[in-house]
C-alpha positions in Angstrom: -38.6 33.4 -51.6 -35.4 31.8 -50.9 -33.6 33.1 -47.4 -30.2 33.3 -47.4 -28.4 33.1 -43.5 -25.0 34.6 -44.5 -24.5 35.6 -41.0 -24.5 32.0 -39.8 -22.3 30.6 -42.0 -19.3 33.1 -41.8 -15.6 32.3 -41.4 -13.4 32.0 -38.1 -12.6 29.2 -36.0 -16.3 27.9 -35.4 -17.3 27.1 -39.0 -21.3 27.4 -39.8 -21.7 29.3 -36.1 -19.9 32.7 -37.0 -16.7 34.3 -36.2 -15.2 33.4 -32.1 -16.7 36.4 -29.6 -14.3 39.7 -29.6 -12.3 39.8 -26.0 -14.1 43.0 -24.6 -12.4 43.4 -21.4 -8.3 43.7 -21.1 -7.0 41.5 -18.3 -4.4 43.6 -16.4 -2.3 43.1 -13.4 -1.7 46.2 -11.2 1.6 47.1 -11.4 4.3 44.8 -9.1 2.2 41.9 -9.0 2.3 39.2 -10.9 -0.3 36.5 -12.5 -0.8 33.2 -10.7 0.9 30.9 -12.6 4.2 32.6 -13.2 3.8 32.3 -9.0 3.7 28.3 -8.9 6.5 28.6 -12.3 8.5 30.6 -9.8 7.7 27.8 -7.0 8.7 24.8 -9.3 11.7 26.0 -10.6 12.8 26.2 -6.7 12.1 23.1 -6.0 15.2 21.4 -4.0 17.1 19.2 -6.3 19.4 16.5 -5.1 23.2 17.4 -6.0 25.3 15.0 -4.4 23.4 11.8 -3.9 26.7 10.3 -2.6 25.9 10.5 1.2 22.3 9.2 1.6 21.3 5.9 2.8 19.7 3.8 0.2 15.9 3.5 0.1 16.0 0.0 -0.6 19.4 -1.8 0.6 17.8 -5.3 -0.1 19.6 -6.3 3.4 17.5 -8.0 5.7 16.0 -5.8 8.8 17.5 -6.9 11.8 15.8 -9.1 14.1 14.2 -6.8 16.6 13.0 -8.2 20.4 9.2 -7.2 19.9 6.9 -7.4 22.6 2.9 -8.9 21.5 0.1 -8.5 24.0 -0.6 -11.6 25.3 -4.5 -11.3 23.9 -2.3 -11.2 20.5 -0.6 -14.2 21.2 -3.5 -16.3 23.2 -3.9 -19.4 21.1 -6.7 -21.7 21.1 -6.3 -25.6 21.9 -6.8 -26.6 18.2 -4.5 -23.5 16.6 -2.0 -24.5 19.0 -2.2 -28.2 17.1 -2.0 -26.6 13.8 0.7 -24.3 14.8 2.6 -27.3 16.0 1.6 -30.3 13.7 -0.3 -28.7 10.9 -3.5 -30.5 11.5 -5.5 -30.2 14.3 -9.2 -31.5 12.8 -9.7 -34.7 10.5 -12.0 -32.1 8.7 -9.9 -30.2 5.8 -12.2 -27.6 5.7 -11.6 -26.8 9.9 -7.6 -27.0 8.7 -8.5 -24.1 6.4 -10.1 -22.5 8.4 -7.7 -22.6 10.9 -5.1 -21.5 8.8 -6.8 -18.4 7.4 -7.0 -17.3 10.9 -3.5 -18.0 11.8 -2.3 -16.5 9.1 -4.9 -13.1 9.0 -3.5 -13.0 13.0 0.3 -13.1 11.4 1.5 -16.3 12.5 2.8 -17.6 9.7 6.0 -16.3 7.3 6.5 -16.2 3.9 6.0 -19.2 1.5 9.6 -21.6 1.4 9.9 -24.1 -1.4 11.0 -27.6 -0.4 13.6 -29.2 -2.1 10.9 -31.7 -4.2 9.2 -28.2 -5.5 6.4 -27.8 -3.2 6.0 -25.0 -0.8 5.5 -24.6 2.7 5.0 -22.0 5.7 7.2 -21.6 8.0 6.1 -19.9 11.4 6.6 -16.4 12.3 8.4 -15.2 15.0 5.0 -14.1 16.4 4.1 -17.3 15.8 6.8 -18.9 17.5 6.2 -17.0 21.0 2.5 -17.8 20.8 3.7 -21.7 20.7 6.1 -21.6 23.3 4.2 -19.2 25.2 1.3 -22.2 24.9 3.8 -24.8 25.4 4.5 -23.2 29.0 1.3 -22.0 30.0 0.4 -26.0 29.6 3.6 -27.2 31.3 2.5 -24.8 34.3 -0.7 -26.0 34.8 -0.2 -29.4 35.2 2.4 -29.1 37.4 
């Protein structure tokens, strides 16, 4: 006997399963409300715009910040005998590897600027002016104690 599943393979949008389910259940608002989303519509569409752009500051004038006095702990800018050398001669070890090393903590600590490209096309760093107090402030605190 040959079975034939007609009800399986009937039309609508899910071919082969049968027709979608029937909405059973109306969805209605009570009256003077409204549905969520026409809420957040409603919220976007108030959203302050920018009209006259004229009189705000730029976000990025691309001037330099002016130099600022700031104040460092003196724990931030305590230097050690051989970061002091590096600071001030850029070699404190005849190791290369306790130079690196050296330097990564100098420059982790923020003692160093950006890279500056010499005039034969290499680069190098420049102190910061963190690490410019914590020179002179090493420079001085030696000075004093010999004294």
């Amino acid at each position: 006997m040959i079975r034939i599943r007609s009800y399986a393979t009937q039309g609508g949008p899910f071919p082969g399963r049968g027709a979608a389910p029937e909405m059973k259940h109306d969805k209605v608002l009570p009256r003077g409300q409204r549905a969520g989303f026409e809420a957040l519509n409603d919220a976007a569409a108030m959203r302050p715009t920018i009209t006259d752009a004229g009189s705000l500051l730029a976000a990025n004038d691309n001037e330099p910040a002016r130099a600022s006095t700031q104040i460092w702990s003196s724990k931030e800018l305590r230097l050690t005998k051989g970061q002091a050398a590096f600071l001030g001669a850029r070699r404190n070890s005849i190791h290369q590897r306790v130079d690196d090393r050296t330097q990564l903590i100098l420059e982790t600590r923020k003692m160093f600027g950006p890279w500056k490209p010499n005039g034969d096309g290499t680069y190098y760093l420049p102190l910061s002016a963190k690490g410019e107090a914590a020179l002179s402030r090493y420079r001085n605190r030696k000075t004093r104690g010999s004294k």
